[in-house]
Each structure stands twice: as structure tokens, then as C-alpha cells.
C-alpha positions as MATLAB code, in Angstrom:
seq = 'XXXXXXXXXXXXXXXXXXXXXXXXXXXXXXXXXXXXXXXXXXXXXXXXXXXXXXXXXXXXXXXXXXXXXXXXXXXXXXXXXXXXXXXXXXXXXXXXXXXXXXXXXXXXXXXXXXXXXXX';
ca = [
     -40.084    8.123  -15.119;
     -37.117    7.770  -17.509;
     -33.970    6.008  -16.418;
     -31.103    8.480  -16.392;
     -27.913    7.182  -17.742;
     -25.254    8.753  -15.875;
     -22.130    6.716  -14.667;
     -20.740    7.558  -11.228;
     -17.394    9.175  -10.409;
     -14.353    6.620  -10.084;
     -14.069    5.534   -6.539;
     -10.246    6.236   -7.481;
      -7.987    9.050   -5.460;
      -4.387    9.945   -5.822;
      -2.868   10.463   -1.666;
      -0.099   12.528   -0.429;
       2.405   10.118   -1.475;
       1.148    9.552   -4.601;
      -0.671    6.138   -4.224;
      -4.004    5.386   -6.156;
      -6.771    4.279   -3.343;
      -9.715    3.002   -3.712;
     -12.841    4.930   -2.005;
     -12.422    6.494    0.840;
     -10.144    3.638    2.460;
      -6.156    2.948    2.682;
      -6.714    0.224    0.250;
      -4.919    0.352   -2.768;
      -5.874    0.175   -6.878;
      -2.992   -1.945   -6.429;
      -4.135   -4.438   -3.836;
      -7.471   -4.459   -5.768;
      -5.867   -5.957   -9.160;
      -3.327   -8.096   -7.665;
      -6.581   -9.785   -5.893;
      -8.675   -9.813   -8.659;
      -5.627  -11.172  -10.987;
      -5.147  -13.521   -8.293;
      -8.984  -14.785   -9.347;
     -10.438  -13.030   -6.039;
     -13.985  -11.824   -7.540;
     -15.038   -8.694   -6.428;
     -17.409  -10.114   -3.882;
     -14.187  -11.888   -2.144;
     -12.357   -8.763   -2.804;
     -14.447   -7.300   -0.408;
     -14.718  -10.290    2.264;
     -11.470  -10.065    2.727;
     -11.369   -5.921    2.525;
     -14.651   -4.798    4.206;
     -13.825   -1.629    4.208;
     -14.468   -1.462    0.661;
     -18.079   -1.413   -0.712;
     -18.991   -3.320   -3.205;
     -20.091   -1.352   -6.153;
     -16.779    0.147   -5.425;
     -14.571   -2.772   -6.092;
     -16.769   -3.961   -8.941;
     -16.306    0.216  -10.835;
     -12.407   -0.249  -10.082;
     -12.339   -3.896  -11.536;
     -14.216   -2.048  -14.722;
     -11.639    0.323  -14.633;
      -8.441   -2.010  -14.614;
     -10.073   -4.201  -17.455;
     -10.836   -0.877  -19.543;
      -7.416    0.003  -19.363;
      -5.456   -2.750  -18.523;
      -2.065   -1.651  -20.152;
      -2.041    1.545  -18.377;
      -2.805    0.487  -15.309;
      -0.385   -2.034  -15.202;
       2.254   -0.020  -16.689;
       1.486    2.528  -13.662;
       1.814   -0.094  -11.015;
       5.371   -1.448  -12.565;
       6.044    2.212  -12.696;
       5.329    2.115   -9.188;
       6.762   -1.299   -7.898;
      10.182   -0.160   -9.641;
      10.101    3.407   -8.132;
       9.379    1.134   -4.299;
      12.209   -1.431   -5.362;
      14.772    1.548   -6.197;
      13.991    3.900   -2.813;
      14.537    0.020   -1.108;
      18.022   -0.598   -2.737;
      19.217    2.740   -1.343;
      17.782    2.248    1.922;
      19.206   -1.290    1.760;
      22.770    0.469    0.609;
      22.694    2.792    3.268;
      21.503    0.676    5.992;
      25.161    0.113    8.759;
      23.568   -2.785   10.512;
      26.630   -3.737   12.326;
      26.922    0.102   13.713;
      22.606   -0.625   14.905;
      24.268   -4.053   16.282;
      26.831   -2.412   18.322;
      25.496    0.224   19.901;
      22.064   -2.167   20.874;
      25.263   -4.463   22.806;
      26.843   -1.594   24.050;
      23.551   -0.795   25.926;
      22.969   -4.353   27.148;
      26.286   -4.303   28.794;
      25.677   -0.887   30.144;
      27.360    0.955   27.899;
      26.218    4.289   27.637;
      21.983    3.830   27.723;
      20.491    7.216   29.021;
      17.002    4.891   29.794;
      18.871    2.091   32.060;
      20.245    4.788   34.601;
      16.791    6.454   35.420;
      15.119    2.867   35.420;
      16.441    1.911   38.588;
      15.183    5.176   40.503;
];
């Protein structure tokens, strides 16, 4: 019987949200490279991820190295998009307002919850 040469479908998706996973798991083409640039080998990639399988891990690793520059240009793409959405959550972010009104409830202040807890 011949051998038929046929390469399997990426184990790649693109969520919701716009995040590259890996199989059918929450674990990210992202999480996969920083391991395996972190010199996890794809066997470790998957101890420490066992949802992933390993044939998986080894076709995205085959991937990454196939197309290193634009995969890593995606994930900077990516890391600045995260960093920019965190600066204006980070700018808009009243802290001392949070602060006040979580003191204003300890001393009784106002808290809908405290006056029904002592029923």
C-alpha cells in the first residue's frame, strides 16, 4: 500500500477576540513560542500544557520556525495592541474614587448589602 503524502490542517484557530489558539484549547500560538523560545521542547511544552497534544505542539513549532518573521511580527502586533487598550484603562482608572466609596461602606456609609445582612 503506498504511503500518502498529505500534511494535516494547522492545529491553528483565530477566536472571537481575535487570538490565535492552538487546537481545540485556550492555549495560545503565543504561549506556545514564548515556551519554545524559552528552550521548552515540545514534549515539555506539553507537560506543562496537557491539554495540548503532542503532534499539535510539534505542527505549531513547524509553523513558527517556517515563518518566524511573521509570526513574530503578529504577536508584537498583538502585545502593542494589549499594551495600548492597558494605558487607557490605566488612564481612565479613578482609584481614589474605588478607594472612597469601599471606606464609605466600611464605615456604613451608604452599602445596600450591610443593611439586609443583619436581618
Amino acid at each position: 500500500m503506498p504511503l500518502v503524502l498529505e500534511a494535516p490542517a494547522l492545529p491553528l484557530h483565530t477566536d472571537a477576540d481575535g487570538v490565535v489558539r492552538v487546537g481545540g484549547t485556550r492555549v495560545t500560538l503565543d504561549t506556545v513560542v514564548a515556551a519554545y523560545n524559552a528552550g521548552a521542547t515540545a514534549e515539555q511544552i506539553v507537560l506543562d500544557y496537557p491539554v495540548l497534544r503532542l503532534a499539535d505542539v510539534h505542527a505549531v513549532i513547524h509553523f513558527y520556525l517556517s515563518r518566524r518573521d511573521e509570526v513574530d511580527a503578529h504577536l508584537a502586533a498583538q502585545r502593542a495592541e494589549a499594551e495600548e487598550l492597558r494605558r487607557q484603562l490605566t488612564a481612565n482608572y479613578d482609584g481614589r474614587a474605588i478607594r472612597d466609596r469601599l471606606l464609605a461602606r466600611r464605615n456604613g456609609g451608604g452599602d445596600a448589602g450591610a443593611a439586609t445582612a443583619g436581618r
